[in-house]
TIFI-815829 format. One record per residue (C-alpha): residue in one letter; x, y, z. Coordinates in steps of 0.2 Angstrom, whole numbers, padded with zeros to 4 digits, always signed. Example, Ala and Ser with C-alpha at 12.3 -4.5 7.8 and 13.67 -1.06 7.14 Angstrom:
residues 2
a+0062-0022+0039/s+0068-0005+0036/
end
This chain:
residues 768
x+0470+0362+0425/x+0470+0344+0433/x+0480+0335+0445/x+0490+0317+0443/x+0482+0303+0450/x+0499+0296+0453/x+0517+0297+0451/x+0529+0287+0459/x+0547+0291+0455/x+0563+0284+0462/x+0580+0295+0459/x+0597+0290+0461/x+0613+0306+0458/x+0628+0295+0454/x+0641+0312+0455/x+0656+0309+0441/x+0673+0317+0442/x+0676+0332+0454/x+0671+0350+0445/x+0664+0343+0433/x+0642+0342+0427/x+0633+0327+0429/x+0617+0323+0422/x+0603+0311+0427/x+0588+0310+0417/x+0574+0296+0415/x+0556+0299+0407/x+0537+0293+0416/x+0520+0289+0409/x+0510+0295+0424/x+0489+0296+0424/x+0483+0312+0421/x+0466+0317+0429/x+0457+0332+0422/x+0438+0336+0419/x+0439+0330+0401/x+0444+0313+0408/x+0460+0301+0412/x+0473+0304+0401/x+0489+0297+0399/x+0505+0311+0398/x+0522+0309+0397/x+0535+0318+0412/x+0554+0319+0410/x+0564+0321+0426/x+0580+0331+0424/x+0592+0333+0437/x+0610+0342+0433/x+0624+0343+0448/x+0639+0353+0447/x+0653+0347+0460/x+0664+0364+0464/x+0683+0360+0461/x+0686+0366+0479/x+0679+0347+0483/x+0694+0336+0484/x+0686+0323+0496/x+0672+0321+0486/x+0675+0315+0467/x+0656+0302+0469/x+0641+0306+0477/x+0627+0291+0478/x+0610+0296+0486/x+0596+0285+0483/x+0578+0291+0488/x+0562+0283+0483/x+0543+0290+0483/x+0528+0284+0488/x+0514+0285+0476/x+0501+0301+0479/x+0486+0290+0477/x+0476+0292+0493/x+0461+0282+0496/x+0445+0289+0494/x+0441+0303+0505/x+0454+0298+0516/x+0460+0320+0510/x+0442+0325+0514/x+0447+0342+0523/x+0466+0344+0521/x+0467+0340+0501/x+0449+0340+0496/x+0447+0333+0479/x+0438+0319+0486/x+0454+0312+0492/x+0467+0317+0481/x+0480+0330+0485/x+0491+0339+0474/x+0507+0333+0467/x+0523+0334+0481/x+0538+0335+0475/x+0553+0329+0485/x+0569+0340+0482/x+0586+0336+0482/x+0596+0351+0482/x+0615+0353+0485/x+0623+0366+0495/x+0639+0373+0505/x+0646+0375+0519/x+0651+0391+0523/x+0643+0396+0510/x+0628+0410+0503/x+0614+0410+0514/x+0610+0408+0535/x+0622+0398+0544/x+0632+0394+0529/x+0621+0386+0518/x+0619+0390+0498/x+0605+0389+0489/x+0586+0393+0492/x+0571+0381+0496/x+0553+0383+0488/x+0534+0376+0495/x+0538+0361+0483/x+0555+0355+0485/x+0574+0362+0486/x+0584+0371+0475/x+0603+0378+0476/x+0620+0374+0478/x+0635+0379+0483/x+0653+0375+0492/x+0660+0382+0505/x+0679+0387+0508/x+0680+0370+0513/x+0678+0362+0500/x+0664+0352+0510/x+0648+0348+0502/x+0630+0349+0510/x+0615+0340+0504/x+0597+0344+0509/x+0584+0334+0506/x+0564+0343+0508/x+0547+0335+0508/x+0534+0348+0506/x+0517+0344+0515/x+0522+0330+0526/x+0508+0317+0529/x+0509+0304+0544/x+0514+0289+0532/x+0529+0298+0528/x+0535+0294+0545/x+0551+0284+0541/x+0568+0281+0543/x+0579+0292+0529/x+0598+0285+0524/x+0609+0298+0517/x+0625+0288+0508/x+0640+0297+0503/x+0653+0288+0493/x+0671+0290+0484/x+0687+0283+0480/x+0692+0281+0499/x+0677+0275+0509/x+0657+0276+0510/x+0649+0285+0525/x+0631+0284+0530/x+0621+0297+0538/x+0602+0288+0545/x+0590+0301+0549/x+0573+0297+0557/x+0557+0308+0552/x+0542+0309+0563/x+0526+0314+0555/x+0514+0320+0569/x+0494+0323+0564/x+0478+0325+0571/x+0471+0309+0577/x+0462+0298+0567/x+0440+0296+0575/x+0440+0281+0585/x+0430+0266+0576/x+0416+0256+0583/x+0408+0264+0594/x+0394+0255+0601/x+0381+0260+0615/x+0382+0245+0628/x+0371+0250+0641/x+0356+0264+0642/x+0342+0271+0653/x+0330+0286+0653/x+0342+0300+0655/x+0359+0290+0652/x+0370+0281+0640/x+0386+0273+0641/x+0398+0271+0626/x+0413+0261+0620/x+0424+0262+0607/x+0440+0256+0601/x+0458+0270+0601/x+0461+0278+0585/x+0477+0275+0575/x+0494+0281+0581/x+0495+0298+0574/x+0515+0301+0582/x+0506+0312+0596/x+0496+0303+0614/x+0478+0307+0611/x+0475+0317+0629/x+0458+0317+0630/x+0442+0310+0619/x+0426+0321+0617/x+0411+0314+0618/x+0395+0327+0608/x+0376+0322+0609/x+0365+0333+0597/x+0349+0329+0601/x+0340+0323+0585/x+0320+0329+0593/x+0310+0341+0584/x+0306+0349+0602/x+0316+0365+0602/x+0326+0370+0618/x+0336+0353+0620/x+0355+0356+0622/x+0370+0348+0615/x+0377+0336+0628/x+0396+0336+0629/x+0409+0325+0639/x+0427+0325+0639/x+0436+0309+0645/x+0456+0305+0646/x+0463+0298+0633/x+0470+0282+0641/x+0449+0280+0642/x+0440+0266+0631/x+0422+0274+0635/x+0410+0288+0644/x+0396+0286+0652/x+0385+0302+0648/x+0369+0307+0659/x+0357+0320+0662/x+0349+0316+0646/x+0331+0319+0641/x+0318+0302+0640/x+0311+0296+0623/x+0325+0309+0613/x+0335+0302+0599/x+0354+0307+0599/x+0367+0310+0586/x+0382+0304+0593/x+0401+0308+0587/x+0418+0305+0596/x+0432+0313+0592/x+0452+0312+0599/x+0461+0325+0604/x+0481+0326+0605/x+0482+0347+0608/x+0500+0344+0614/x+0514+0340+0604/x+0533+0336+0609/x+0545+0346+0599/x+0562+0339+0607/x+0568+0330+0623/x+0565+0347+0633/x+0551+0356+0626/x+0532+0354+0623/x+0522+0362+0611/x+0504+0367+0619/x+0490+0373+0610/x+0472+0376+0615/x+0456+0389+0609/x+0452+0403+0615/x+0437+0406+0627/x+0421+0411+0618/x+0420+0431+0623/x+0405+0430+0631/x+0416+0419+0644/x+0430+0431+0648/x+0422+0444+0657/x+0433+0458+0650/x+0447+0458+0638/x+0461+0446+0641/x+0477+0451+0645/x+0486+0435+0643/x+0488+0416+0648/x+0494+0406+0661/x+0504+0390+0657/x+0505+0377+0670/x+0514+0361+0669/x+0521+0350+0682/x+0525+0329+0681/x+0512+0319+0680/x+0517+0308+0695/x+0519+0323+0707/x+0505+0330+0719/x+0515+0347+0720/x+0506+0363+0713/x+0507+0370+0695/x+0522+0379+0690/x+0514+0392+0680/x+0520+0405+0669/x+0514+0420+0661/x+0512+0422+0641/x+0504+0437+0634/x+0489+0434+0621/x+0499+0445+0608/x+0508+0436+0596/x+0500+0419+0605/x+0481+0419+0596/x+0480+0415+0580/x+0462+0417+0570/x+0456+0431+0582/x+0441+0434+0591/x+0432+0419+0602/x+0441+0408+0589/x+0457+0410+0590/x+0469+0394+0593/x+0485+0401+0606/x+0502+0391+0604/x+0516+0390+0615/x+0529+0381+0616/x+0534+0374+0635/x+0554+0372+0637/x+0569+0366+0650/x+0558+0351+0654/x+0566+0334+0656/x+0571+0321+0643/x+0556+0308+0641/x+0546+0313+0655/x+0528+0313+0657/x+0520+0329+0661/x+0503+0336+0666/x+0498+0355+0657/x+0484+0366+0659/x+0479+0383+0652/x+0470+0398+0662/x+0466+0415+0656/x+0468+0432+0667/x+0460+0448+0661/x+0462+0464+0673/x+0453+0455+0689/x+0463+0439+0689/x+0464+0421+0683/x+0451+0412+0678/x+0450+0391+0683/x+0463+0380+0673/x+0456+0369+0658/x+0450+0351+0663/x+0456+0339+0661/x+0474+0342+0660/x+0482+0339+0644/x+0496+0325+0646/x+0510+0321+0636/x+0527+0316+0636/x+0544+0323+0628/x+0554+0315+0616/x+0569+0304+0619/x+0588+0310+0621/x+0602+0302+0621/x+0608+0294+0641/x+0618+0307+0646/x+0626+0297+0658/x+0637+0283+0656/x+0632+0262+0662/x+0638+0258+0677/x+0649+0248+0686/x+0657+0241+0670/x+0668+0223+0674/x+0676+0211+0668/x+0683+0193+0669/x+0694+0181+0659/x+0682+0168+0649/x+0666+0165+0646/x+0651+0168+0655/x+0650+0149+0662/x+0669+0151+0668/x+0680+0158+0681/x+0693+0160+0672/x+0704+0144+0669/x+0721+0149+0666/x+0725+0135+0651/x+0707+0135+0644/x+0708+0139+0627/x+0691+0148+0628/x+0697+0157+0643/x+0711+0163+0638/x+0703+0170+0619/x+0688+0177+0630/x+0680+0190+0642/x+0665+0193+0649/x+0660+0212+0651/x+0646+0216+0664/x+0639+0232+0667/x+0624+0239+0676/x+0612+0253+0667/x+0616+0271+0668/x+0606+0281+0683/x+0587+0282+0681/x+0588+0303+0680/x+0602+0302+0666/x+0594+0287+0654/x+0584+0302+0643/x+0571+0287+0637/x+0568+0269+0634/x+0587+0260+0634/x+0585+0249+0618/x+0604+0240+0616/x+0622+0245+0623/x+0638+0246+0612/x+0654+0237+0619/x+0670+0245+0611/x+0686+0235+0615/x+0702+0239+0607/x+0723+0231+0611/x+0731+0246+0622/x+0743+0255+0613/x+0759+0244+0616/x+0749+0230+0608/x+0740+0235+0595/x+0753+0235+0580/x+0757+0216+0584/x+0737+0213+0585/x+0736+0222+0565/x+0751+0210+0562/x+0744+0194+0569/x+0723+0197+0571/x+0714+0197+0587/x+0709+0215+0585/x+0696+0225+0594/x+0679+0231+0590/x+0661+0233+0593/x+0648+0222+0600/x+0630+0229+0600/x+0619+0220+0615/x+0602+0222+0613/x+0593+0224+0630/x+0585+0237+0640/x+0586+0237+0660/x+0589+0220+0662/x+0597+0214+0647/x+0587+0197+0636/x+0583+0181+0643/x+0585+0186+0662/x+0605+0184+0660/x+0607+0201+0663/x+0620+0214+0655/x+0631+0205+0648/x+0643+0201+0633/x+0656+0189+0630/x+0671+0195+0619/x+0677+0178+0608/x+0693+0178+0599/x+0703+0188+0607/x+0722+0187+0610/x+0730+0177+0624/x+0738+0187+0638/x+0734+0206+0629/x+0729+0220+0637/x+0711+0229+0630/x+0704+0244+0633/x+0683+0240+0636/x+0671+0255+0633/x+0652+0253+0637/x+0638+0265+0629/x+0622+0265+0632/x+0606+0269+0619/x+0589+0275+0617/x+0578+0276+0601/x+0587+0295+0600/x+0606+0286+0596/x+0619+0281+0608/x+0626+0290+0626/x+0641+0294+0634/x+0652+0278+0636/x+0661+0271+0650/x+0680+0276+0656/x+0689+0264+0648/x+0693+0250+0657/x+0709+0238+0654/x+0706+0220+0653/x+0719+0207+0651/x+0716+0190+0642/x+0723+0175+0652/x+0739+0167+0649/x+0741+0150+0636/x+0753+0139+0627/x+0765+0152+0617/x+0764+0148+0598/x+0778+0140+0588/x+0792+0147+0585/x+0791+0158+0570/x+0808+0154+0560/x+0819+0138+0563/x+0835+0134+0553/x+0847+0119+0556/x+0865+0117+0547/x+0881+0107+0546/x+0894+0119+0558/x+0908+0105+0558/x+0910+0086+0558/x+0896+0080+0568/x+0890+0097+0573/x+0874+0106+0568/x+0869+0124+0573/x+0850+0126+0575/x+0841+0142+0576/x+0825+0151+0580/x+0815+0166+0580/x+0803+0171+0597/x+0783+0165+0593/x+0772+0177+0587/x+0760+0174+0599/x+0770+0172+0616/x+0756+0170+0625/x+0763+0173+0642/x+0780+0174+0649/x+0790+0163+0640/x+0800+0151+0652/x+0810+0140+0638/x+0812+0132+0623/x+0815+0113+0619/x+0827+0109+0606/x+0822+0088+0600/x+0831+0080+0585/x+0829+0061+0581/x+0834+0052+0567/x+0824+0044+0552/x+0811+0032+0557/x+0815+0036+0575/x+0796+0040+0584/x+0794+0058+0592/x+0791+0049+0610/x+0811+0044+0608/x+0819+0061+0603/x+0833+0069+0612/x+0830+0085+0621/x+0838+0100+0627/x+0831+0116+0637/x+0837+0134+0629/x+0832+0150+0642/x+0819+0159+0636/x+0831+0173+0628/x+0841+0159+0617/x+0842+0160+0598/x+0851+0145+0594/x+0861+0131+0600/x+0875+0119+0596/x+0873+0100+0595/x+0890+0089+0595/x+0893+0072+0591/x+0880+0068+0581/x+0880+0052+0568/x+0883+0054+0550/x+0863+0050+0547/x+0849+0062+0542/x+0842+0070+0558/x+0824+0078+0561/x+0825+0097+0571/x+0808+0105+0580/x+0808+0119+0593/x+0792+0121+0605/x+0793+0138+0616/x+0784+0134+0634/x+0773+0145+0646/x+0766+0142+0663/x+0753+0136+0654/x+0762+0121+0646/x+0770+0117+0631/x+0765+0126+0612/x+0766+0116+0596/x+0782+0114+0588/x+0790+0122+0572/x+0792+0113+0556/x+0802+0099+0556/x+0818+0103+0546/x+0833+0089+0539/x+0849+0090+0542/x+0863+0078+0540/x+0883+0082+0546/x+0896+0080+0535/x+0915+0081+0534/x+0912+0096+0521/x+0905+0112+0528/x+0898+0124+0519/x+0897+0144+0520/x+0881+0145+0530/x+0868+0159+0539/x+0860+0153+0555/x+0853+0171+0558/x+0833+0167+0552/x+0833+0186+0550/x+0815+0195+0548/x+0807+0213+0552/x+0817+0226+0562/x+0807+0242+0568/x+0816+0256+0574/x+0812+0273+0578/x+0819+0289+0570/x+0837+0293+0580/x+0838+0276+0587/x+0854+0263+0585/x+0851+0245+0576/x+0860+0232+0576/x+0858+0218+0562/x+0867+0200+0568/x+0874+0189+0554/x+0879+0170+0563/x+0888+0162+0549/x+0897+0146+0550/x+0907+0136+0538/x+0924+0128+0534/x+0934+0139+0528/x+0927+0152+0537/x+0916+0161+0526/x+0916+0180+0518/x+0902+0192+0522/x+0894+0203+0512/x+0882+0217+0514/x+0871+0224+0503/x+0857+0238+0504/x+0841+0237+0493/x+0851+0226+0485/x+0867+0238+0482/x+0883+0235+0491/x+0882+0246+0507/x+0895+0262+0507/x+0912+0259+0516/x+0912+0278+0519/x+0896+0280+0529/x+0901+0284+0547/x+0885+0280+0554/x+0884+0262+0547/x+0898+0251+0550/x+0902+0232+0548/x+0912+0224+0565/x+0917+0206+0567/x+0920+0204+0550/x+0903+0208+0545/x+0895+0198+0556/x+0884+0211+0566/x+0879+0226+0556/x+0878+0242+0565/x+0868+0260+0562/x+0870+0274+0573/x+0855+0282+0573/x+0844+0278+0561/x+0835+0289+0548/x+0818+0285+0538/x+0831+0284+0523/x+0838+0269+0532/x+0823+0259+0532/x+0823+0246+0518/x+0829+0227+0514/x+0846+0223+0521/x+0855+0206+0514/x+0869+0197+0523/x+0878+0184+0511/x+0891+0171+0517/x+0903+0163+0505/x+0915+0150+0503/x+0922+0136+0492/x+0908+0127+0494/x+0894+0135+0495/x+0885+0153+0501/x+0869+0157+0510/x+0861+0174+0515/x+0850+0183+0527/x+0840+0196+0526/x+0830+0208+0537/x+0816+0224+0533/x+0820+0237+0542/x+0806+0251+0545/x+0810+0268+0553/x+0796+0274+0563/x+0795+0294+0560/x+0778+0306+0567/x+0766+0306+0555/x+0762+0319+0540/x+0751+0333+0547/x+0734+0331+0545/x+0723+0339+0530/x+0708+0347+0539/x+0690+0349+0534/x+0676+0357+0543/x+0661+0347+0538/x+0646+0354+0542/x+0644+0371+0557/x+0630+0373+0568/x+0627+0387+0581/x+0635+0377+0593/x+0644+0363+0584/x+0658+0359+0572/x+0659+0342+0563/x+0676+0342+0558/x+0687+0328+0549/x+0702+0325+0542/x+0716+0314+0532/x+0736+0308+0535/x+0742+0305+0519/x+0758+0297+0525/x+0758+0285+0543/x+0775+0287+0548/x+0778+0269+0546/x+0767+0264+0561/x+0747+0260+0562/x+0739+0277+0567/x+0733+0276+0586/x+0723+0291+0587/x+0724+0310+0587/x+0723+0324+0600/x+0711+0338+0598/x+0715+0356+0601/x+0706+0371+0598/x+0702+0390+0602/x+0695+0405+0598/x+0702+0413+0584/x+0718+0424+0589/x+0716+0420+0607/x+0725+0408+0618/x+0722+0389+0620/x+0701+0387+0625/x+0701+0368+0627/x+0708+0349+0624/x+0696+0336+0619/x+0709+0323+0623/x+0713+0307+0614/x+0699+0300+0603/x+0702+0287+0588/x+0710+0286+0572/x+0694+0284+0564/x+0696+0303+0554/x+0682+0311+0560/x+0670+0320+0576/x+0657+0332+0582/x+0663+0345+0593/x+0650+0351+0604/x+0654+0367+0612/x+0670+0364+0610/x+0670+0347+0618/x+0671+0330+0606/x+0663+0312+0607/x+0675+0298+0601/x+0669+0292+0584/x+0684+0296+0575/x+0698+0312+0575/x+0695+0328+0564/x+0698+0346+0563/x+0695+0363+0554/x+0689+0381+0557/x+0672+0382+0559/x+0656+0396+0569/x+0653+0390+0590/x+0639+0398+0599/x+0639+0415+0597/x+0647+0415+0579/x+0664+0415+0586/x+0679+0408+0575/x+0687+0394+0581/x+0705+0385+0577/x+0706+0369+0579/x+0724+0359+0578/x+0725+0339+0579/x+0738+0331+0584/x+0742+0313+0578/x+0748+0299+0588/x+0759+0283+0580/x+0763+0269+0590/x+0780+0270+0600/x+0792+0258+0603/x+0786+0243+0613/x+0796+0243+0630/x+0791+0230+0644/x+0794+0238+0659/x+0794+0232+0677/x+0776+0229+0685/x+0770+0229+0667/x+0752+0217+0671/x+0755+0208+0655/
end
């Protein structure tokens, strides 16, 4: 009985616990507008959400979406919406669904002219939303964010809608010059309706009581600003109108949409049989390539005013095409329309990788500097733009993935200087006339990364690079991490050390210094250890208090030094550990062997202990030699891993040493989830509850046709959790897998595979 003036609603769904209902409701005063007048009314929006106990993954939901209000200004529905302006009320649905479930291509639920209803779950436990906005107008041209959210992680879906109308009439539209039997007109574009105007339409109706005049019309391209329009009569007044015309739309990267009117039948010269489609690139001087659609199913309206529709495919990604329309009835084609319709498909994705993709150690304003601490934490990538036939639109910014190669990343998640993304904004040519560029900062001296570059347009990013390995320069090692000193007899002390963390190079040696109190560092005594010692022995020291550092050297030059320690000899020694201990990896099977360097006067006991429980005299695989002083395991099993503690003891005193061992095992298999299944596509994802110990590296992608034999291998891709599988084929945003419909609804297993982080071994050649 009346309409609303205005409602704007925003709706949040916060989902609760997994299977179980949640409710969201909030009330509106809205304006009601009726024939009786404005009134005000009360609206309550309910929403109720059921979550399917099949969803493990997904205890919380969080969608936020918000509503323009409906108001439209005055007569701006004249003709779509009458009503002076106002259109009825649109109601933006959210529904939920499944896949896998009820319905076309696995997706419960039903949709309605107003909104979306329905919900469901599919085997997988997986859960779909879908979000509908019934009569689409051009402001609702805007970018959608779709945010799912639980105990583990939030992920974010963007979606970009593109409202295409009818162009707006262009606006001032003056005559600036005139004769007797001309005029010529300007006016100004119209409004971006999404969609090129191709061509403006010029109409005179004469305005002269003299009968027999004719209606004047002109049609100009639409790249035109004005007409000039002759064969007029003298001392006639004119109504004049122009309108835009945009008649063909882009539907995707490879197809067109045409649409045109029918010839009035007194044109035709007998019935028509059908249309000819021509199109060609707008740049090219080659013919038409033309192809025959019948006039069934292509008119709509019938008779003289019917509108045809078809739709132009297996054309180019962003590419600027010509398109005319000819009829044929039983004696042939007539002439093409004119001027020909031009428009332009929609972006893609560059389907082709950037180009010549380098790098070099340091910054942009370096060449490389070995020593520089900015070269040595730096690289500069440099890359060219992917090939002009494979860029699929308008290249908008670049993606620059580095990551440690695999024998480095677990000491990179240890220490920092881990990889990621860079996103470079730049097109062709890149910003500021510096060209394609990025410089990586704070990275890790003398590490090995693996670079990726990938290229994007408005339609999302393109194939990236083959990775390419890049190794930061060399510089001063760290200090050494641990450093002990004790009495080991009368005017001995033993010092020890543990290998920096950051070795920065090859390590060529460490300085042992020691001064006494008060003495300046520029006067301490010395000594050189090889770059495998652990500790050394320094005799004939006073009975005074002495200062200890270590520094560790490269080619580059000296690193910092250790903490200073104080030690003073004495004729009673102590029982004392000069092993500093620490973490111990180990993979599954392998043998350990845990040192305990003790010193002291008597010679001191050793003790062992596991967890802090004596370790078994009976375990044949685990046994004690030198009188405890080297601890060695077999072959170690993931039951081995744990805190080991050596203690020595004497008269006059004890001390201890204790290592974490970790035994790397393969990880857990993966639980798998399809996500989402198109006709030709498989989004799958999945979870590793337990590691094996070790950072996951990535994962291995198999899959086949259900009971046949092995159909592909996608290869490596990350440890993110999840992918798209194309066809088969995957893109490297993350690992997954599941069971899901490819092209043709064919089943499809798939198996992943994931990857752990070896054992480091340095081998011979090895460029770090």
């Amino acid at each position: 009985s009346g309409e609303f003036a205005s409602v704007g609603v925003d709706v949040g769904v916060v989902g609760g616990g997994v299977g179980g209902l949640t409710q969201w409701e909030e009330r509106y005063t809205v304006d009601r507008k009726s024939s009786e007048g404005n009134t005000k009314e009360d609206i309550c929006v309910k929403l109720t959400m059921k979550l399917h106990q099949a969803s493990p993954n997904l205890s919380m939901l969080l969608y936020h979406v918000s509503q323009r209000s409906l108001r439209e200004e005055e007569g701006e529905g004249e003709g779509r919406g009458g009503g002076g302006g106002m259109r009825p009320n649109r109601i933006l649905g959210l529904g939920l669904s499944g896949v896998g479930g009820p319905g076309k291509g696995g997706v419960g639920g039903s949709e309605t002219s107003s909104g979306s209803s329905g919900s469901g779950v599919g085997s997988s436990g997986s859960v779909v939303t879908r979000l509908v906005l019934s009569d689409a107008r051009l402001e609702d041209s805007d970018t959608f964010l779709c945010t799912a959210t639980n105990p583990h992680g939030t992920r974010t879906a963007r979606y970009t809608l593109i409202v295409q109308d009818v162009p707006a009439p262009p606006s001032d539209v003056v005559v600036s010059e005139g004769g007797s039997r001309h005029i010529t007109l300007t006016w100004t574009p119209s409004r971006d309706s999404n969609s090129p105007v191709i061509s403006y339409i010029v109409t005179l109706q004469p305005q002269s009581p003299i009968g027999g005049l004719s209606v004047r019309e002109e049609r100009v391209g639409g790249q035109e600003r004005g007409a000039r329009v002759g064969g007029l009569t003298p001392y006639t007044h004119y109504m004049v109108r122009v309108a835009a015309e945009n008649r063909v739309v882009a539907v995707s990267s490879t197809s067109l949409e045409v649409n045109w009117d029918s010839p009035p039948t007194n044109t035709t010269h007998g019935p028509i049989l059908g249309y000819h489609i021509g199109y060609k690139l707008s740049s090219s001087n080659k013919a038409y390539n033309f192809s025959r659609v019948s006039s069934e199913g292509v008119l709509s309206g019938g008779g003289g005013g019917g509108v045809g529709r078809v739709r132009v495919g297996e054309l180019r990604p962003h590419t600027r095409y010509s398109l005319v329309v000819r009829v044929y009835n039983g004696k042939g084609a007539g002439p093409p329309s004119s001027p020909p319709a031009i428009a332009t498909t929609l972006e893609d994705k560059p389907s082709a990788p950037p180009q010549d993709v380098r790098c070099r150690q340091g910054g942009p304003d370096e060449e490389g500097g070995s020593g520089m601490r900015g070269a040595a934490t730096t690289l500069t990538i440099t890359w060219t733009p992917p090939s002009l036939s494979h860029r699929n639109g308008d290249l908008t910014s670049y993606r620059v993935t580095y990551w440690p190669t695999q024998q480095q990343q677990q000491q990179q998640q240890q220490s920092g200087g881990m990889g990621g993304e860079r996103v470079v904004p730049g097109g062709v040519t890149g910003v500021g006339g510096v060209g394609l560029m990025v410089s990586l900062e704070g990275l890790q001296a003398w590490t090995n990364y693996s670079v990726s570059v990938a290229a994007f347009t408005r339609a999302g990013r393109g194939v990236a690079s083959t990775p390419l390995t890049c190794t930061t320069a060399q510089d001063v090692p760290s200090s050494p991490a641990l450093i002990k000193a004790m009495v080991s007899g009368p005017r001995a002390v033993v010092v020890s050390w543990s290998a920096p963390s950051h070795p920065n190079g090859p390590l060529l040696h460490y300085t042992v210094k020691w001064a006494g109190m008060g003495v300046s560092e520029g006067a301490a005594n010395s000594k050189r250890v090889g770059p495998g010692g652990t500790h050394i022995i320094l005799q004939d020291l006073p009975y005074t208090v002495h200062q200890v550092w270590v520094t560790a050297a490269t080619g580059v030059g000296e690193g910092p030094p250790t903490n200073k320690v104080r030690v003073r000899p004495a004729s009673t020694i102590p029982a004392g550990v000069w092993s500093v201990g620490g973490q111990v990896q180990a993979a599954s099977g392998e043998g350990v062997s845990l040192r305990c360097g003790a010193v002291g006067i008597p010679q001191p006991h050793l003790a062992w202990t596991h967890q802090g429980a004596p370790l078994p005299l009976a375990n044949s695989r685990v046994v004690m030699s030198e009188g405890g002083a080297s601890l060695n395991i077999g072959t170690v099993q993931r039951g081995d891993s744990g805190r080991y503690t050596c203690t020595a003891t004497n008269p006059h005193g004890r001390d201890s040493v204790t290592y974490q061992l970790t035994v790397l095992v393969p990880p857990s298999p993966p639980s798998l989830h399809a996500t989402e299944t198109t006709a030709s596509s498989i989004r799958v994802q999945w979870g590793v509850t337990d590691t094996g110990g070790a950072p996951l590296l990535g994962a291995t992608l198999h899959y086949r046709s259900g009971g046949g034999g092995v159909d592909g291998d996608v290869g490596e891709i990350g440890g993110g959790g999840r992918m798209c599988m194309d066809e088969g084929r995957g893109d490297d945003d993350g690992g997954g897998s599941g069971v899901g419909e490819r092209e043709g609804g064919e089943l499809v297993e798939v198996v992943v595979v994931v990857m752990v982080m070896e054992k480091e071994e340095k081998e011979e050649g090895d460029c770090r």
